[in-house]
C-alpha positions in Angstrom: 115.4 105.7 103.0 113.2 103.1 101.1 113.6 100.9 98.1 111.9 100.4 95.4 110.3 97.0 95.9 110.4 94.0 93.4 107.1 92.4 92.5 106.8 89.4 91.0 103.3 89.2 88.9 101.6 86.8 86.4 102.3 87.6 82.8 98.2 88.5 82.0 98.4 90.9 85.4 101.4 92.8 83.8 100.3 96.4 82.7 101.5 97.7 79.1 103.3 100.9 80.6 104.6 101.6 83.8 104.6 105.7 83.9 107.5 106.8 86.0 106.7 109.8 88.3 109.7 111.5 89.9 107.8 113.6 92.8 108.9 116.4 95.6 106.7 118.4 97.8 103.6 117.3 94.8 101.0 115.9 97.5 98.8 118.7 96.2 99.4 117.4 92.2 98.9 113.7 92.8 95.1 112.8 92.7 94.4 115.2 89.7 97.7 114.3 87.8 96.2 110.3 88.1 93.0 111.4 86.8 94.7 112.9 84.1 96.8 109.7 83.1 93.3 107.6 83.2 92.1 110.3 80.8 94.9 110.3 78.2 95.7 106.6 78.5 92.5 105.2 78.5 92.0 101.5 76.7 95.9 101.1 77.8 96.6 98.8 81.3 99.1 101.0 83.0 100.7 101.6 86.4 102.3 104.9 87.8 105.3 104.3 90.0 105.7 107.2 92.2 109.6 107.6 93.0 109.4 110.8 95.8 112.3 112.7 97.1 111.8 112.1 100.7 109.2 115.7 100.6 108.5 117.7 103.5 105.0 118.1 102.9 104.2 114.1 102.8 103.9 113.5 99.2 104.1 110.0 99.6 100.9 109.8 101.6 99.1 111.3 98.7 100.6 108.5 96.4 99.6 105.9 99.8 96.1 107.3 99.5 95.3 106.9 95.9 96.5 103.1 96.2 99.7 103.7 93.6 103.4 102.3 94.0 105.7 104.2 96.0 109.3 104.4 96.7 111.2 106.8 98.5 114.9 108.3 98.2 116.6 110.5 96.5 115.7 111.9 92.9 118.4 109.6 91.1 116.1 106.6 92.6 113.7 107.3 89.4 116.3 105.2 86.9 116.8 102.5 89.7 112.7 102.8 90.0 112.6 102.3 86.4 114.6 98.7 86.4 111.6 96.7 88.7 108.4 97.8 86.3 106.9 94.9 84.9 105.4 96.3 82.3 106.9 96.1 78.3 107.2 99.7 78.4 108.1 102.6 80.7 107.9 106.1 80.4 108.8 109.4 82.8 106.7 111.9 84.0 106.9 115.4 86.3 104.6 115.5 88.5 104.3 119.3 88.2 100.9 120.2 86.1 103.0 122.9 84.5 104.6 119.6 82.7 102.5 119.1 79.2 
């Protein structure tokens, strides 16, 4: 099982929100639900941390493949994913696209 991972940045490379993405078995959801955030948070710097449930169908190459911050464990890893964001504000978000 992975860890999140620390990162240490400069203060003007810090994004405004982290979002939070709790994922399992969502490797199909991943590309479109990014495109999605760029859409509805556009003019705000942001970063999506992907926390995935160790899925079967590889989610966390999807979230590899788009370039995004991953960790890996079990679901209760999203709070502990939470703590290491940089940014001044962090939110949650499913990764399901039945989630609003």
């Amino acid at each position: 099982m992975n860890q999140p991972l620390m990162e240490v940045r400069p203060a003007d490379l810090v994004p405004e929100l982290s979002v939070v993405i709790p994922t399992f078995n969502e490797r199909g959801n991943i590309a479109r639900l990014v495109e999605r955030l760029t859409v509805a948070l556009e003019g705000l710097s942001w970063e999506a941390i992907f926390v995935d449930d160790d899925s079967p169908d590889r989610t966390i190459d999807a979230v590899h493949e788009i370039g995004a911050t991953a960790a890996c464990g079990p679901s209760s890893a999203s709070a502990v994913a939470a703590s290491p964001a940089p940014a001044s504000r962090a939110c949650f978000r499913r990764a399901h696209p039945s989630s609003p």
